[in-house]
N, C-alpha and C positions, 0 to 999 in steps of 0.2 A: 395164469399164475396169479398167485393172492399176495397182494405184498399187506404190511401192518407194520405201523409205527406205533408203536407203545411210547409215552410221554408222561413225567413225573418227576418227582423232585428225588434225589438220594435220600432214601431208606425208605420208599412205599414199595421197593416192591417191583419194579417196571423188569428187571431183565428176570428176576424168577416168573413175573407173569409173562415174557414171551417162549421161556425155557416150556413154562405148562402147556401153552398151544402150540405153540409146534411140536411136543410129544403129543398130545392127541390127534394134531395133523399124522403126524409118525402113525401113528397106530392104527390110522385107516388105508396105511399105502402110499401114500403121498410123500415124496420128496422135499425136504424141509432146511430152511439155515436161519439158524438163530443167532443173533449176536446185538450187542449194545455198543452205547458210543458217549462217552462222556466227554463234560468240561473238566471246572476242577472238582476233582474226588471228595467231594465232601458232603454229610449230610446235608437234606434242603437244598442243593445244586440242581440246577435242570440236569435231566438225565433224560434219555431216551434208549429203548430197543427196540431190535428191526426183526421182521418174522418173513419168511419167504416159504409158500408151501405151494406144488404142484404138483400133477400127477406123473410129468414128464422130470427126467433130471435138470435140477436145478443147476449153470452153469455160470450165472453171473456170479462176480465176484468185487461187486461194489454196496454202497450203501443201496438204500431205496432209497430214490428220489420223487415217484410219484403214489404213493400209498394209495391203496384203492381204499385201507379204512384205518382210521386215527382212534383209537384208544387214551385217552386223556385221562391223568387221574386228578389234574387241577386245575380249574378253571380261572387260576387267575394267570395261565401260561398262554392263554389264547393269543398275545399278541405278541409272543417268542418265535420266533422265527425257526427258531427248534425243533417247534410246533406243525408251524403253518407252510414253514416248506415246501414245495412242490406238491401244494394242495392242488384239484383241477376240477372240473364239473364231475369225474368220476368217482370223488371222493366221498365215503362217508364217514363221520364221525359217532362215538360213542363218550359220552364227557361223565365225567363223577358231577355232577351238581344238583341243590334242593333246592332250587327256585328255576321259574322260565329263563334261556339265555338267548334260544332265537334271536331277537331281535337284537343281541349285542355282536352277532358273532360277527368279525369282521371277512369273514368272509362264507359264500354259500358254497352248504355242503349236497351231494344228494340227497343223504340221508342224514338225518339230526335222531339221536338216542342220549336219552338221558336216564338217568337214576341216582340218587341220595346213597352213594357208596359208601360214605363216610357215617353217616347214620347207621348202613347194617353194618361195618366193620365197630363201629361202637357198641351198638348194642349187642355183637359175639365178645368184647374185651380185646378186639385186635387193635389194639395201640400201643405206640410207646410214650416217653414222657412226654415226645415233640409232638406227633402226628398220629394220625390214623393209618392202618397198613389194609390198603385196598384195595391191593393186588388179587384179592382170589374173586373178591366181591366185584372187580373190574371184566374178571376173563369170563366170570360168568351170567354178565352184562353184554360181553362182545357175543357171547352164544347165544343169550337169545335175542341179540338184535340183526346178528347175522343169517343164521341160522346153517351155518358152517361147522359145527360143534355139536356134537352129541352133549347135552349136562350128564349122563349117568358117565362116560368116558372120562368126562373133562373131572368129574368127583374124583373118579380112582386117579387118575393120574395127582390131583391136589392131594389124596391123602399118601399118594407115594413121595411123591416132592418135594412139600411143604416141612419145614425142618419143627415145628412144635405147631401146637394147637392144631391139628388135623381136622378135627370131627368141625370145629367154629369156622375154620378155613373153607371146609367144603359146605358147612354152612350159609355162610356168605354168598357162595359161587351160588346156591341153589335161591335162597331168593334174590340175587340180584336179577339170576335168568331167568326169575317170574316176577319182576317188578320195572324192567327196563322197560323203558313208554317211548317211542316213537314223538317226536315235535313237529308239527308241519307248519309249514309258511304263512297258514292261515290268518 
């Protein structure tokens, strides 16, 4: 089973991006439960959603507590507990940020993926007056750092999804899943 914790503030985006992967999980066969989990409702609030996809019937019926991989779309939540939750050495993470974090992150991950999501949802005009919405730019960060996700699947499904800007949306998704870089411990 794949579990994924999506993590963000209200209004980037985090439970339409686990709605988008788990319908491309969907569509290859796989068994899938989506759902989120908030504090208080309001924009800027930590938000998180959960993604469960396997080929077997999915039967739990709890949160995820131990994510095999973390999707972050803000780096200054790293030390929310929100977050870091039932991180464990099997974890790896995917973070939205445009400078090195390795060496801040408090805790080690297997895998470290990073990318300037906020950059490409900028330069497509995905913002609002608060933030950047980095939710397409993220899923297709998780694709290709996973490599769990088809990009041409994960596209149709964003342009079936995504309620405006389609073509910038799948935009996003496609260079983030050619510009996601791997960080090593080095």
């Amino acid at each position: 089973m794949i579990e994924v914790k999506i993590s963000g503030r209200g209004g980037q985006g985090a439970v339409l991006a686990s709605q988008i992967l788990a319908a491309a999980f969907f569509e290859t066969g796989m068994w899938v439960q989506s759902f989120p989990s908030f504090g208080a409702e309001r924009r800027g609030a930590p938000v998180s959603a959960f993604l469960r996809a396997d080929r077997d019937e999915i039967t739990l019926r709890c949160g995820v507590q131990h994510p095999d991989w973390i999707v972050l779309f803000d780096p200054s939540m790293l030390d929310n507990p929100l977050v870091t939750g039932g991180v464990s050495e099997k974890t790896s993470i995917v973070i939205n940020c445009f400078q090195p974090i390795s060496n801040v992150l408090p805790f080690h991950y297997r895998n470290l993926f990073q990318v300037d999501a906020t950059a490409i949802a900028e330069g497509l005009n995905l913002k609002t007056t608060s933030f950047s919405i980095v939710n397409t730019a993220m899923v297709g960060a998780f694709a290709g750092a996973s490599g769990l996700v088809e990009i041409n699947r994960l596209v149709k499904i964003i342009r079936d999804l995504v309620p405006i800007k389609k073509e910038e949306n799948a935009a996003a998704a496609r260079h983030a899943y050619e510009s996601v870089q791997e960080i090593s411990d080095d």
